[in-house]
C-alpha positions in Angstrom: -30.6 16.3 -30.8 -29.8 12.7 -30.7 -28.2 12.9 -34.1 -26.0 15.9 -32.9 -24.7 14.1 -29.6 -24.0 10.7 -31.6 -20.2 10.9 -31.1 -20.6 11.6 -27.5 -23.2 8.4 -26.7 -21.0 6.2 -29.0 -17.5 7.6 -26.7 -19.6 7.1 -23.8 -20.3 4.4 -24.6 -17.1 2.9 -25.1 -16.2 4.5 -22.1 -18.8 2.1 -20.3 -17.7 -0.8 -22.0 -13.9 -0.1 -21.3 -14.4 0.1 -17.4 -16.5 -2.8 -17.5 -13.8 -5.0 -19.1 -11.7 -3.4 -16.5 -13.5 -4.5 -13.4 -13.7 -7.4 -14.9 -10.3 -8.1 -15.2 -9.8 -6.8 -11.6 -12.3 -9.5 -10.3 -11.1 -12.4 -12.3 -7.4 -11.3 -10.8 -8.8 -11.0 -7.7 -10.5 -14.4 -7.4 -7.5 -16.0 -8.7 -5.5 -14.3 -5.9 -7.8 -15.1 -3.4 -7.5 -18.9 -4.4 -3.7 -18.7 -4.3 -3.9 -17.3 -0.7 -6.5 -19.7 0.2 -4.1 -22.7 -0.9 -0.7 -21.1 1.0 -2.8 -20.7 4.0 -3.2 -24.8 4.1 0.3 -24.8 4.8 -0.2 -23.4 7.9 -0.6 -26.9 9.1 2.7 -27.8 8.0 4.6 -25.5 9.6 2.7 -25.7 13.0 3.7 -29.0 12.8 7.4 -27.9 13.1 6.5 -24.9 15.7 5.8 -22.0 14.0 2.5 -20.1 14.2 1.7 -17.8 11.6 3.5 -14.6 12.0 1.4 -11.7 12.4 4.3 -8.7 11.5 4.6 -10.0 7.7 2.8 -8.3 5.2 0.3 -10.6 3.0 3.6 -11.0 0.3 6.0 -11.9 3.1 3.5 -14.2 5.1 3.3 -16.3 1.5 7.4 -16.6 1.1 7.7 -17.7 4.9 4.5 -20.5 4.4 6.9 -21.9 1.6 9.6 -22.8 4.2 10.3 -26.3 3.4 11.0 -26.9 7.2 11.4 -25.4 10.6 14.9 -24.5 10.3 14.0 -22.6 6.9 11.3 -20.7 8.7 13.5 -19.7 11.9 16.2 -18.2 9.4 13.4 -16.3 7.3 12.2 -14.6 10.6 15.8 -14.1 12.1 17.5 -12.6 8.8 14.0 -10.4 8.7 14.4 -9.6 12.1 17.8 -8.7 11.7 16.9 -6.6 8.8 14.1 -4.6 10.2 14.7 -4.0 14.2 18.1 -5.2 14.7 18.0 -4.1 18.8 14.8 -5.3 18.9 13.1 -2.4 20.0 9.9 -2.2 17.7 9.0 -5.6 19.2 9.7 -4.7 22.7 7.6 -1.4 22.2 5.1 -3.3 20.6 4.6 -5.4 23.6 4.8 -3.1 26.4 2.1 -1.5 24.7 -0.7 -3.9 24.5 -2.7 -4.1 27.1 -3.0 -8.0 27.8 0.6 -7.9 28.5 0.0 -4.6 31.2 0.6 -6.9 34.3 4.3 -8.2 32.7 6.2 -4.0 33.0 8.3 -5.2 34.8 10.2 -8.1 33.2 9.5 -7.3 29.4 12.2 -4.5 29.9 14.2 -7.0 31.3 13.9 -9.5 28.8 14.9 -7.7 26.1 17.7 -6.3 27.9 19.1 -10.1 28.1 18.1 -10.6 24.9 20.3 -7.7 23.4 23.1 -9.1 25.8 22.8 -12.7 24.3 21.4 -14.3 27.4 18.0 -16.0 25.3 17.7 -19.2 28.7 17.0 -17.1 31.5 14.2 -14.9 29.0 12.5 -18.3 28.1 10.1 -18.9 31.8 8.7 -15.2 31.6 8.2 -15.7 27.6 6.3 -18.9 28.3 4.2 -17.1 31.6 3.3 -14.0 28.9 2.0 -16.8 26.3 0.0 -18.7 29.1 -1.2 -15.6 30.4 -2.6 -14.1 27.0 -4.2 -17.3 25.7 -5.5 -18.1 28.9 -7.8 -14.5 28.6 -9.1 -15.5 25.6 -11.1 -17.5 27.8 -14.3 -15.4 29.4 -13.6 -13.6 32.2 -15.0 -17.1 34.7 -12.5 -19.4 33.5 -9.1 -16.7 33.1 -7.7 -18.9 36.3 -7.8 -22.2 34.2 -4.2 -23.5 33.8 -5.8 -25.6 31.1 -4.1 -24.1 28.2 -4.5 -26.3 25.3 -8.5 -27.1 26.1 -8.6 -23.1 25.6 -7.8 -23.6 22.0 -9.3 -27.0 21.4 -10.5 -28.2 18.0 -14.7 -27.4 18.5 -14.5 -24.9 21.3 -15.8 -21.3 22.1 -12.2 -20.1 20.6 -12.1 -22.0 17.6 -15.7 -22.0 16.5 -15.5 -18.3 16.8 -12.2 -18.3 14.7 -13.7 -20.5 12.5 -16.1 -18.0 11.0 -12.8 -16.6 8.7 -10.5 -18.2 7.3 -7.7 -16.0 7.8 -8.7 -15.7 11.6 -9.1 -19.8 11.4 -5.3 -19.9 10.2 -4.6 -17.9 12.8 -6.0 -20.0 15.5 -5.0 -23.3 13.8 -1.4 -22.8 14.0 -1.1 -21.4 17.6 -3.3 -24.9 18.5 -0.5 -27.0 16.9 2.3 -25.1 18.7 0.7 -25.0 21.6 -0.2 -28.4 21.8 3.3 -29.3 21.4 4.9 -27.1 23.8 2.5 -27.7 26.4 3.0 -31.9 25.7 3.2 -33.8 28.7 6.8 -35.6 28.2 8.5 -38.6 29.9 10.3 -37.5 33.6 13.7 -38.0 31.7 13.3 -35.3 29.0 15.7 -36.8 25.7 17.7 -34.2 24.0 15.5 -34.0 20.8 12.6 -33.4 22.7 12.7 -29.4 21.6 11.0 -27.1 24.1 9.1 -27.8 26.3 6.5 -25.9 29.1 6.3 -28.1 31.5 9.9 -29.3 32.0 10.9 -25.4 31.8 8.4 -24.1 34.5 8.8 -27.0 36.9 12.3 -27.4 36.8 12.7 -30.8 35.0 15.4 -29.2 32.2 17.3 -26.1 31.4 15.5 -23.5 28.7 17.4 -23.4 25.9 20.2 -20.5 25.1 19.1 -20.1 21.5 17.9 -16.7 19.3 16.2 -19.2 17.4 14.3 -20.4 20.3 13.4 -16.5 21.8 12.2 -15.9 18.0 9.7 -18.4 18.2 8.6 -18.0 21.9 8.3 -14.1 20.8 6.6 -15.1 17.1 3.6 -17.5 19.0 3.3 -14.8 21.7 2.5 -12.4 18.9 0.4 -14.9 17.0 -1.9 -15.4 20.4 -2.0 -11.6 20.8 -3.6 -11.3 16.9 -5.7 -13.7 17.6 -7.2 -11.4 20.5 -7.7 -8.6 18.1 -8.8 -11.1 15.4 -11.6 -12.5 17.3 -12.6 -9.0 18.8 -13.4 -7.8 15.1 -15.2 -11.3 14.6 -17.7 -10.0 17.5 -17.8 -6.4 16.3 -18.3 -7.5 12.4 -19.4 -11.1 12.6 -18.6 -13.1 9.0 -20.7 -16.4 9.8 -20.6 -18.9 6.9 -23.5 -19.7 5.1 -24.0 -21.7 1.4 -23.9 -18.6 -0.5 -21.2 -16.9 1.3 -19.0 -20.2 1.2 -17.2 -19.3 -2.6 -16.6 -15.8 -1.0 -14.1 -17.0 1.7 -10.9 -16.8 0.4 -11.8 -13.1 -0.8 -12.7 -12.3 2.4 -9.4 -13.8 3.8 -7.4 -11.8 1.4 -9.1 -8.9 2.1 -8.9 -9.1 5.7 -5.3 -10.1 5.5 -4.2 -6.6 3.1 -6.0 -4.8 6.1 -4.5 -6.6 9.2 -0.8 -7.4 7.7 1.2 -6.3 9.1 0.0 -6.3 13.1 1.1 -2.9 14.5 2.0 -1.3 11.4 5.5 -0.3 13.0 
């Protein structure tokens, strides 16, 4: 019998040995891809610095051209010229938003915003756009502290948020950059604001300079409103599926990130 089914074993066999060398392949590719995603998402940092989270509507391919920006003027026209692309009115975003629950007290004005927005008139869209970002990252917070108009110690380096972010690295990118831009828009500045100052909360809200009449402004207002909202469903699936590091799991990371990423990317799907 064994003689008579030789031909089979030995195209089994091969069979075996040919899938084997393929899912090999896949996970050397797939490690090496992880390690390229794990090195564009240090450039997170960079581009915080220059305020711009990370923006949640890309897919994985897109996020990785717009971390390459060389500076902040590079990354407002790679979001505008894509914005212009895929929802020139505007209306995916604004449907987007009007949908999502931690925005449910704000159906009001998010009509109204993007109604100026459409007509050109970004300064008088800025305050709400600043309330909506206070009022999402401030619920990030437990339920206790959702009155705290401490925005920045919400998102400090070592707390609740950030330990819990921390677990992923995707979801620690995530967190990271909406830190940095936050921690410079909420920045306490001088009482006469310079020019070069860029935006700022605190001189918006309480009167001490005019919001700025800018697309490229709104863009970034709406891009670290969306970041904070991600982060909300980012650190709800950290709860549900928690992915705490440990020695062996350490080399795994930037899989995981990728992985996570393909799945998330883009936020909304729409």
């Amino acid at each position: 019998w064994v003689e008579e089914n030789r031909e089979t074993f030995l195209r089994v066999g091969q069979s075996v040995h040919e899938v084997a060398a393929k899912v090999g392949t896949l996970l050397v590719e797939m490690d090496e891809a992880s390690q390229r995603f794990a090195e564009m998402l240090r450039e997170v940092e960079r581009l915080a610095d220059c305020g711009w989270t990370v923006p949640t509507e890309l897919t994985v391919s897109e996020l990785i051209d717009f971390l390459r920006s060389p500076d902040a003027e590079a990354a407002a026209a790679y979001l505008i010229q894509r914005l212009d692309s895929t929802d020139p009115d505007w209306s995916r975003m604004e449907a987007r938003l009007c949908c999502d629950p931690h925005l449910a007290d704000f159906q009001t004005v998010l009509p109204q915003c993007f109604r100026a927005i459409r007509r050109g008139d970004y300064a008088i869209v800025v305050p709400n756009l600043i309330a909506m970002l206070e009022r999402v990252i401030q619920t990030l917070n437990p339920e206790s502290l959702h009155a705290s108009t401490d925005v920045p110690k919400t998102l400090r380096a070592k707390g609740v948020i950030a330990e819990k972010a921390q677990e992923d690295l995707f979801c620690a990118a995530i967190w990271l950059s909406l830190l940095k831009v936050v921690s410079l828009l909420w920045g306490n500045l001088p009482l006469n604001i310079p020019d070069s100052a860029g935006l700022s909360r605190h001189g918006v809200q309480h009167g001490r300079t005019e919001p700025p009449n800018t697309k490229t402004e709104i863009v970034r207002l709406l891009n670290t409103l969306e970041t904070a909202l991600a982060l909300h469903e980012l650190l709800q699936e950290n709860r549900e599926f928690s992915i705490k590091e440990s020695n062996g799991s350490k080399k795994m990371q930037p899989a995981i990130a990728l992985i996570r990423a393909n799945f998330f990317l883009p936020r909304g799907k729409h």
